[in-house]
Backbone as a chain_set.jsonl record, in Angstrom:
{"seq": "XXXXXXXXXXXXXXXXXXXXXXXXXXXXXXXXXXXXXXXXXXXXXXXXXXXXXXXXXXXXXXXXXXXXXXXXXXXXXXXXXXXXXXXXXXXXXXXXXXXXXXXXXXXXXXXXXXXXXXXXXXXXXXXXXXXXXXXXXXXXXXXX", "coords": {"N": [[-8.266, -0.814, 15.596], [-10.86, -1.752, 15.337], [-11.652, -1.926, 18.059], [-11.884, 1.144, 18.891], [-13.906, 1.771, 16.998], [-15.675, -0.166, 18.513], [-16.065, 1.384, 20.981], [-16.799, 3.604, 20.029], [-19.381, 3.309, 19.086], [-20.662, 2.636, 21.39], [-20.204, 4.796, 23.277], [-22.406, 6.362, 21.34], [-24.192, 5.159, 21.082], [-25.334, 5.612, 23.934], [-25.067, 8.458, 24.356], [-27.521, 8.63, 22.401], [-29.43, 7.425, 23.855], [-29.585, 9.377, 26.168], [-30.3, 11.347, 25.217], [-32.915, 10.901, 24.728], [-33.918, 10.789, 27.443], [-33.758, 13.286, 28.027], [-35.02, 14.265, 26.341], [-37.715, 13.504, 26.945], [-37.991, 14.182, 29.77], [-37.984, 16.897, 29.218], [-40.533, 17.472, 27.743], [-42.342, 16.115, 29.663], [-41.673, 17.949, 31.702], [-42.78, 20.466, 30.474], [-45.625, 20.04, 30.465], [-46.247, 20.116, 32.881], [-45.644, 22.489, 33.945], [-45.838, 26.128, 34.739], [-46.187, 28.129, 32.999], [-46.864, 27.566, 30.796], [-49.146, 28.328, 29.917], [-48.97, 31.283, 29.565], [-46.929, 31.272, 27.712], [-48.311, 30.432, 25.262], [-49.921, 32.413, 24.985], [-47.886, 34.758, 24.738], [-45.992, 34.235, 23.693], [-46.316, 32.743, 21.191], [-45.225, 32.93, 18.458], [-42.271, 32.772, 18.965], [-39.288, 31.138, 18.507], [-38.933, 27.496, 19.573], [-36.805, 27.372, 21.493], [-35.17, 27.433, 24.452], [-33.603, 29.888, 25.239], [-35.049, 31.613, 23.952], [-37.306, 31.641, 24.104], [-37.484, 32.431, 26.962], [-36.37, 34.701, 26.715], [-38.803, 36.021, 25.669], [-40.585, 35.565, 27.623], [-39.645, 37.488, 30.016], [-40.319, 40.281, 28.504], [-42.176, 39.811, 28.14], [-43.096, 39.982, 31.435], [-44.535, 41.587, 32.945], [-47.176, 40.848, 32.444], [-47.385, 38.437, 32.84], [-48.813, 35.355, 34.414], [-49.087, 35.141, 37.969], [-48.174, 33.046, 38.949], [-46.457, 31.68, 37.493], [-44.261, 33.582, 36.933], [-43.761, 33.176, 39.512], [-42.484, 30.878, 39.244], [-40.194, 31.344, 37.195], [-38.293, 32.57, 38.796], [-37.573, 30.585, 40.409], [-36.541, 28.59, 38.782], [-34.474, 30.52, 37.751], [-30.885, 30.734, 37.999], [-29.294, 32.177, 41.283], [-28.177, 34.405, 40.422], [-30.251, 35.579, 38.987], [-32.538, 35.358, 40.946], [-31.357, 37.344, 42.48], [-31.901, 39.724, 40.78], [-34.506, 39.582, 40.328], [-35.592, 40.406, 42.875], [-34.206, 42.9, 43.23], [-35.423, 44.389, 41.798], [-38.159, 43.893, 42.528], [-38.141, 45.225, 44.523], [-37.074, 48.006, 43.712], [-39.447, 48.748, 41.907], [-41.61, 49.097, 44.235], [-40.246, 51.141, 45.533], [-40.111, 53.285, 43.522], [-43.24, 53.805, 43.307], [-44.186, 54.374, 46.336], [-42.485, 55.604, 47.296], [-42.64, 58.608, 47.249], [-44.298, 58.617, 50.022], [-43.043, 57.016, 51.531], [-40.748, 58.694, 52.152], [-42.639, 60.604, 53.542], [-43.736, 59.56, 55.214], [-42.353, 57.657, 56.8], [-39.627, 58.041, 56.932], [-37.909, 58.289, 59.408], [-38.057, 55.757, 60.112], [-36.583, 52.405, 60.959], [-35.0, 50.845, 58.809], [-34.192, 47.893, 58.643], [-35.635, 44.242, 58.951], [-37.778, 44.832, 57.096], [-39.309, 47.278, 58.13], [-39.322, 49.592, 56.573], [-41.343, 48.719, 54.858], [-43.349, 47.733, 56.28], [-44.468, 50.166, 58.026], [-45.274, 51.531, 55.784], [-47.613, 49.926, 55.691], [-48.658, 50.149, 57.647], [-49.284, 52.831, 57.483], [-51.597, 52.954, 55.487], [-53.81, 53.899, 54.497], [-53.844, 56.625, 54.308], [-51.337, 56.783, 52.304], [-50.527, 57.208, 49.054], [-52.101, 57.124, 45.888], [-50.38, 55.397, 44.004], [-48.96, 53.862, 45.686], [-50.578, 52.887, 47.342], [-52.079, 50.983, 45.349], [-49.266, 49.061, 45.092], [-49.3, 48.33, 47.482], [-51.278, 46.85, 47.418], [-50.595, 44.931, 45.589], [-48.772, 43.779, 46.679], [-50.123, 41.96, 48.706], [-51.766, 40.458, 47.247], [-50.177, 39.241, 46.135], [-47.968, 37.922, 48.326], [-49.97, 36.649, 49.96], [-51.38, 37.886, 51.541], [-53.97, 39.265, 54.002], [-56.129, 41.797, 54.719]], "CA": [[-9.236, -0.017, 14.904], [-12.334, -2.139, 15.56], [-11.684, -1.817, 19.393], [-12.662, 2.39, 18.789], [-15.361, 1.73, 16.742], [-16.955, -0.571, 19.491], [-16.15, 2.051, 22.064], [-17.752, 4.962, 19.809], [-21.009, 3.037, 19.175], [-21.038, 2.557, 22.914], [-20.874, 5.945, 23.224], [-23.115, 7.177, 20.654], [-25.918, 4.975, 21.813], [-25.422, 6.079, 25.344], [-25.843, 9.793, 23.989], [-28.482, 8.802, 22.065], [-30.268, 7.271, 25.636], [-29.387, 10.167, 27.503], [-31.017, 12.829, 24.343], [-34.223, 10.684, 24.912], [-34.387, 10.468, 28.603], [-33.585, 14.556, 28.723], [-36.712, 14.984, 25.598], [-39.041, 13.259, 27.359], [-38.348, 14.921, 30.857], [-38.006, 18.394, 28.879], [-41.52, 17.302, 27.203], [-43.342, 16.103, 30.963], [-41.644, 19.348, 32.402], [-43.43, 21.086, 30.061], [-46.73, 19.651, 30.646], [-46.497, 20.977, 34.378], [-44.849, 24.437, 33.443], [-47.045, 27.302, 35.067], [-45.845, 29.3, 31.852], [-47.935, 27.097, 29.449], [-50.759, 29.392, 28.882], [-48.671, 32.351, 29.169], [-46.11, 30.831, 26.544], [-49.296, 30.136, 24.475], [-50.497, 33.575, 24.86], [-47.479, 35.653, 24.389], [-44.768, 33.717, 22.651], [-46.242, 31.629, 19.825], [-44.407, 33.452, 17.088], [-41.057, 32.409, 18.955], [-38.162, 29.977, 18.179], [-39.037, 27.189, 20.787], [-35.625, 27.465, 21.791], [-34.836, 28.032, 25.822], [-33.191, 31.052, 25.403], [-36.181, 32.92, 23.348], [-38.653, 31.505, 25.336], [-37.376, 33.016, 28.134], [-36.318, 36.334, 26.415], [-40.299, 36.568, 25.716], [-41.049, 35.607, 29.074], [-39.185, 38.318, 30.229], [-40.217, 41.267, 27.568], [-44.084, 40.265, 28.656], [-43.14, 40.018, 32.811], [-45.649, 42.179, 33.942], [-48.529, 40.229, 31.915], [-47.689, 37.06, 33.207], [-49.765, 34.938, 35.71], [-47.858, 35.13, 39.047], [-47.265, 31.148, 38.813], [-45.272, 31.298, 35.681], [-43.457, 34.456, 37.743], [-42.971, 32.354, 40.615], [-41.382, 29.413, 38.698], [-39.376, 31.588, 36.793], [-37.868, 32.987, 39.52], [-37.067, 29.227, 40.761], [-35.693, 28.035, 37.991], [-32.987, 30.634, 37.484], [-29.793, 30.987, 39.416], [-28.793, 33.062, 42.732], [-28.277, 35.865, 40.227], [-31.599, 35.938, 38.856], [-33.36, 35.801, 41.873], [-30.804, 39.084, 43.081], [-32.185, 40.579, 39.912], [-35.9, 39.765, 40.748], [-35.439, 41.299, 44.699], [-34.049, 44.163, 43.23], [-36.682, 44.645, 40.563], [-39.28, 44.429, 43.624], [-37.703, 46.614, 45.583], [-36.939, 48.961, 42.833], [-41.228, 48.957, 42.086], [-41.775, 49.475, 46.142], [-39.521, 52.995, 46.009], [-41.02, 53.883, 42.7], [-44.711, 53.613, 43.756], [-44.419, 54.744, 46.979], [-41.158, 56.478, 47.592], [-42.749, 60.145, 48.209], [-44.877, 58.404, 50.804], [-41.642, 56.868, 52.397], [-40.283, 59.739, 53.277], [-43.293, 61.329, 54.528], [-44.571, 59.041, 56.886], [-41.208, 56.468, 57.088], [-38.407, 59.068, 57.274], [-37.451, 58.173, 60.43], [-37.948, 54.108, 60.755], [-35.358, 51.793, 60.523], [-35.314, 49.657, 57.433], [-33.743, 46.777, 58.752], [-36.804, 43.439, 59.127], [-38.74, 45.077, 56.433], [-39.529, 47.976, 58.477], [-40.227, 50.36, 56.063], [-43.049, 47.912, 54.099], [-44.389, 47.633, 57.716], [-44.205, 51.373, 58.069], [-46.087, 51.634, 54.775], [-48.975, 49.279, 55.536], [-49.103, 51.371, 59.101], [-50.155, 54.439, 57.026], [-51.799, 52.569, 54.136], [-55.121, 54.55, 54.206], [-53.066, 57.975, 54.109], [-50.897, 56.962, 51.143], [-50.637, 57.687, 47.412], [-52.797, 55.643, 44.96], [-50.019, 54.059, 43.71], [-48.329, 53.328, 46.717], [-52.472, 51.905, 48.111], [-51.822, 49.512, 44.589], [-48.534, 48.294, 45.4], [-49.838, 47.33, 48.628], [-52.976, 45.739, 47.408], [-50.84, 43.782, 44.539], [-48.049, 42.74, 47.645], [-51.082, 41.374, 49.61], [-52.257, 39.33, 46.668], [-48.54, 38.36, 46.198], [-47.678, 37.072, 49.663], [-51.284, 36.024, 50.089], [-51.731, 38.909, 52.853], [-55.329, 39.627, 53.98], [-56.215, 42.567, 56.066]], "C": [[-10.657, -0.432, 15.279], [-12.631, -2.19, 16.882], [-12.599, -0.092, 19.82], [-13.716, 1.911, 18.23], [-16.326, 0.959, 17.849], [-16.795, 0.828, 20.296], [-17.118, 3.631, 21.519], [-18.635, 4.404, 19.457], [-21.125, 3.275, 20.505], [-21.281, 3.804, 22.988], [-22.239, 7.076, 22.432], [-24.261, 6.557, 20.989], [-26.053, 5.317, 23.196], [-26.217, 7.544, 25.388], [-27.524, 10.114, 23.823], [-30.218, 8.578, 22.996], [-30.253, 8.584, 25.851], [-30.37, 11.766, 26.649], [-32.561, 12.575, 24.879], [-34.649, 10.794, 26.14], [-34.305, 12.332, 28.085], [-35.048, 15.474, 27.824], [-37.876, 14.591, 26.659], [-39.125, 14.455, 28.703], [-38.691, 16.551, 30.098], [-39.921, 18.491, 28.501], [-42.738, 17.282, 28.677], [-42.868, 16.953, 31.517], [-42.466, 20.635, 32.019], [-44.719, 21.092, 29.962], [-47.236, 20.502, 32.098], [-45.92, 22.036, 34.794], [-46.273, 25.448, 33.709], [-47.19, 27.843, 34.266], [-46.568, 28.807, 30.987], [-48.358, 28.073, 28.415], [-49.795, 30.229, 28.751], [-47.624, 32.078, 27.915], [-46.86, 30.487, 25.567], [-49.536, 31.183, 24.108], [-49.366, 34.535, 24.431], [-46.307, 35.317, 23.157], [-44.763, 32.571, 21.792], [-45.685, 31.547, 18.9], [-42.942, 33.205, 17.466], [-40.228, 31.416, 18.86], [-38.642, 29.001, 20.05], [-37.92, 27.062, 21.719], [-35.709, 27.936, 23.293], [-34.817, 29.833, 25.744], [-33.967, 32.43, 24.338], [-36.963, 32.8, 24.016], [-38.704, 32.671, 26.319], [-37.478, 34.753, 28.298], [-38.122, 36.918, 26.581], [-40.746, 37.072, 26.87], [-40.812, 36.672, 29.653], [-39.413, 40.122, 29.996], [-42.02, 41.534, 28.415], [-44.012, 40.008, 30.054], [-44.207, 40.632, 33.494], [-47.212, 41.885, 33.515], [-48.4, 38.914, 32.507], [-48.063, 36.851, 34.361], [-48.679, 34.959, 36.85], [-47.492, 33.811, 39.387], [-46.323, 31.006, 38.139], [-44.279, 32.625, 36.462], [-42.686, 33.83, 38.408], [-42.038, 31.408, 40.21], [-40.505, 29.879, 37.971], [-38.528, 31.541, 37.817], [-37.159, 31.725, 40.28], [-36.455, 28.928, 40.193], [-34.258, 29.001, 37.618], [-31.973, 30.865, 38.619], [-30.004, 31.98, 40.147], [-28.899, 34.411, 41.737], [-29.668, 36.175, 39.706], [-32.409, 36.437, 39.728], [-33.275, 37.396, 42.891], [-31.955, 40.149, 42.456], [-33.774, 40.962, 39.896], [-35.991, 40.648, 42.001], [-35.466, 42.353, 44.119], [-35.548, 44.964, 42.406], [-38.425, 45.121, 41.794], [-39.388, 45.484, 44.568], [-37.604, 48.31, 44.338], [-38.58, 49.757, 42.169], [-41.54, 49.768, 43.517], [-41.199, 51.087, 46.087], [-39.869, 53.633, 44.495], [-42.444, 54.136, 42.9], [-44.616, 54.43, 45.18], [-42.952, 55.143, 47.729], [-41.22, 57.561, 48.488], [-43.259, 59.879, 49.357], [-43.765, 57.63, 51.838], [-41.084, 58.061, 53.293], [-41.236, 60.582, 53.876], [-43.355, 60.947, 55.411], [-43.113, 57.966, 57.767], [-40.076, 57.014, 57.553], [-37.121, 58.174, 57.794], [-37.454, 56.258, 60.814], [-36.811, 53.547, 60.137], [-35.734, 50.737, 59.54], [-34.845, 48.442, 57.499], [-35.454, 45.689, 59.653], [-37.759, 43.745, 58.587], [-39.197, 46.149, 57.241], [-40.273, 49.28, 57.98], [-41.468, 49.758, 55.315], [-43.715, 47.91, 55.605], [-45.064, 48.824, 58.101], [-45.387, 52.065, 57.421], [-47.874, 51.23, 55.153], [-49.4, 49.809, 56.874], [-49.909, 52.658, 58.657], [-50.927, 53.85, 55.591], [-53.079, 53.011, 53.77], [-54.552, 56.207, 53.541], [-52.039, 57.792, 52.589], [-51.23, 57.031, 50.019], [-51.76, 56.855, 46.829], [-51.911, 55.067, 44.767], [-49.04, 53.794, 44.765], [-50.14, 52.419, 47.354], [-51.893, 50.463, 46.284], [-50.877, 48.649, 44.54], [-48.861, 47.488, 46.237], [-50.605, 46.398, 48.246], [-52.264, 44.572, 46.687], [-49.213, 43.215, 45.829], [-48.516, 41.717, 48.161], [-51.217, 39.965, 48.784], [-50.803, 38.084, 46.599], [-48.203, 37.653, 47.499], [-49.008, 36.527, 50.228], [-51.553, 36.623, 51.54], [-53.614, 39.118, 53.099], [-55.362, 40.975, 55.044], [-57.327, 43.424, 55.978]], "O": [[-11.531, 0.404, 15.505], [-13.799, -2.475, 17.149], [-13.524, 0.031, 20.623], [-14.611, 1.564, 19.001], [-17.482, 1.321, 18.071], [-17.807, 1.495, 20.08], [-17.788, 4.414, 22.193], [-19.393, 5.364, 19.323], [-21.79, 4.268, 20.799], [-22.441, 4.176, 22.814], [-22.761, 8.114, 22.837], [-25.292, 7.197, 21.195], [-27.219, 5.253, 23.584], [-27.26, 7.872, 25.954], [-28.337, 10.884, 24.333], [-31.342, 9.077, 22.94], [-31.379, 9.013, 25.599], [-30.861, 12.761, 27.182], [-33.31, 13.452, 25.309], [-35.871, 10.924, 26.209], [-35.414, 12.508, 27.579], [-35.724, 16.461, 28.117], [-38.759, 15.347, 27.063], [-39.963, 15.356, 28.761], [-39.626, 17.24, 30.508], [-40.567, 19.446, 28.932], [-43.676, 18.067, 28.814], [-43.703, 17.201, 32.386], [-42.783, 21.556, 32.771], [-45.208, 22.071, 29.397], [-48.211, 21.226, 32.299], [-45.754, 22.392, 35.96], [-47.341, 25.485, 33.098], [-48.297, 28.379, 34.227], [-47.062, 29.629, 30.214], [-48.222, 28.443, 27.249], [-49.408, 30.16, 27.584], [-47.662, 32.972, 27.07], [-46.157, 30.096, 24.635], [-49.48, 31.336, 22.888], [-49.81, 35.337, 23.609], [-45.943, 35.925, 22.151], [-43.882, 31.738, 21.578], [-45.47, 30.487, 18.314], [-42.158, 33.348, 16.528], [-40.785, 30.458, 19.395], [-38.676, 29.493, 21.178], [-38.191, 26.591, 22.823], [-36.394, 28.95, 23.425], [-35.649, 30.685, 26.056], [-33.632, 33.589, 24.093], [-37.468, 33.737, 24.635], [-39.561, 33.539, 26.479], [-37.999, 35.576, 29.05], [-38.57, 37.824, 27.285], [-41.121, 38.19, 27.223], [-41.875, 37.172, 30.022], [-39.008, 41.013, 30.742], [-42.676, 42.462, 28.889], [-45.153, 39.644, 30.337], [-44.702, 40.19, 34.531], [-48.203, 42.428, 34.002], [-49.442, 38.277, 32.66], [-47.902, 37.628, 35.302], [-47.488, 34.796, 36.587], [-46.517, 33.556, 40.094], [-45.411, 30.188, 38.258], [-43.127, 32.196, 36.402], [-41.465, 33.715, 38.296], [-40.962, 31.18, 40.762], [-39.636, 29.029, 37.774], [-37.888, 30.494, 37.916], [-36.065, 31.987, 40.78], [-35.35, 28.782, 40.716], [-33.193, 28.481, 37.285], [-32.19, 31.111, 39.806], [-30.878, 32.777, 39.806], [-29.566, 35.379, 42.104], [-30.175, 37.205, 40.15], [-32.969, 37.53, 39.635], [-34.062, 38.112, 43.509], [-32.633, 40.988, 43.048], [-34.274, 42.051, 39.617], [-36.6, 41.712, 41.887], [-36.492, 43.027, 44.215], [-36.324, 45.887, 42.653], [-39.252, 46.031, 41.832], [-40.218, 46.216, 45.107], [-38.146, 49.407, 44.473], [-38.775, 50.964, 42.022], [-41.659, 50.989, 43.628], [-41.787, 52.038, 46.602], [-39.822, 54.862, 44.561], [-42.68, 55.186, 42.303], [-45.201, 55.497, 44.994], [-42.666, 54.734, 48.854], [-40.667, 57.8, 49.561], [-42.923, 60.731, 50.179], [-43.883, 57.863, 53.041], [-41.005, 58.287, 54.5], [-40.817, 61.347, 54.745], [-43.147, 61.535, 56.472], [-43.006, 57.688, 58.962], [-39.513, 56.532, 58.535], [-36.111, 57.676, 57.297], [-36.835, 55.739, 61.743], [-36.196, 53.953, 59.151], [-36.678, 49.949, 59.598], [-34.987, 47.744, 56.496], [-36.152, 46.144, 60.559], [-38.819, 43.316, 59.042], [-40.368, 45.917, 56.941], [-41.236, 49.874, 58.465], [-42.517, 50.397, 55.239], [-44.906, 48.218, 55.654], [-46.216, 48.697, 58.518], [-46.208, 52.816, 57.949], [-48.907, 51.879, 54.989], [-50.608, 49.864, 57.107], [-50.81, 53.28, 59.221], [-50.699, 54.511, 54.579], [-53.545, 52.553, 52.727], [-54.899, 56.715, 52.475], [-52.059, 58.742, 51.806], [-52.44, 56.904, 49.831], [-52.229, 55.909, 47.462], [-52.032, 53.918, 45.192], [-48.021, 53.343, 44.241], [-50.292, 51.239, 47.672], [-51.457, 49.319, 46.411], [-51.128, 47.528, 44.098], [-48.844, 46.264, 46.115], [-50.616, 45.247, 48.683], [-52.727, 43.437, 46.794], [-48.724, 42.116, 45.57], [-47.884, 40.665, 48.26], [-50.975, 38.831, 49.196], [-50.567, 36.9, 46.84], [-48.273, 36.432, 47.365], [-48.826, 35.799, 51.203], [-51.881, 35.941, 52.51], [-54.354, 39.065, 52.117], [-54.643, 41.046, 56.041], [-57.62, 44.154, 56.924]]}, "num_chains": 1, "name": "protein.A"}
């Protein structure tokens, strides 16, 4: 009997190590979290909980700084990042779709071809196909 009890202190102070090492890092991860401000600014009223945080994060996506974007986008899995691609791509043929098939039709879409296509006719297109472009540029840190 007194052989378990040593072995479940052992364990329970091990836990209790391993809660503190994972607060503190959770605590200095959060110090150098791009999302700060924007988790300041949009989701003060939420449970600090991961999985609200994030929901927020998520609800206000197109307000947040493109750092706190970018690091989302890092931090979640392979399917997330599918779900981001698509999401960009899914913007790209909303915005400038009709201007696709005017001027793109005919190019092949394989190596980005049609965004190349695009920024080939980017005086001639839509407004919001000219603001996609402008907010890709800022995004990939394009100049032209």
């Amino acid at each position: 009997m007194r052989r378990i009890e040593k072995y479940y202190f052992i364990i329970m102070v091990a836990g209790i190590l391993g809660l503190a090492v994972a607060f503190n890092s959770a605590v200095f991860a959060a110090g150098n979290n791009p999302c700060t401000k924007d988790i300041a600014k949009y989701c003060k009223n939420v449970k600090s909980d991961n999985s609200s945080v994030t929901s927020c994060l998520e609800e206000h996506e197109g307000e947040l700084s493109q750092e706190c974007r970018n690091y989302e986008v890092k931090l979640e899995n392979p399917r997330g990042e599918r779900r981001e691609t698509v999401k960009v791509k899914m913007r790209f043929q909303r915005n400038c779709g009709a201007d696709i098939m005017k001027f793109c039709k005919d190019t092949n879409p394989g190596k980005g071809g049609i965004v190349k296509c695009i920024y080939k006719y980017e005086k001639k297109v839509s407004a919001t196909c000219k603001e996609w472009i402008k907010a890709d540029k800022e995004e990939n840190g394009k100049t032209k």
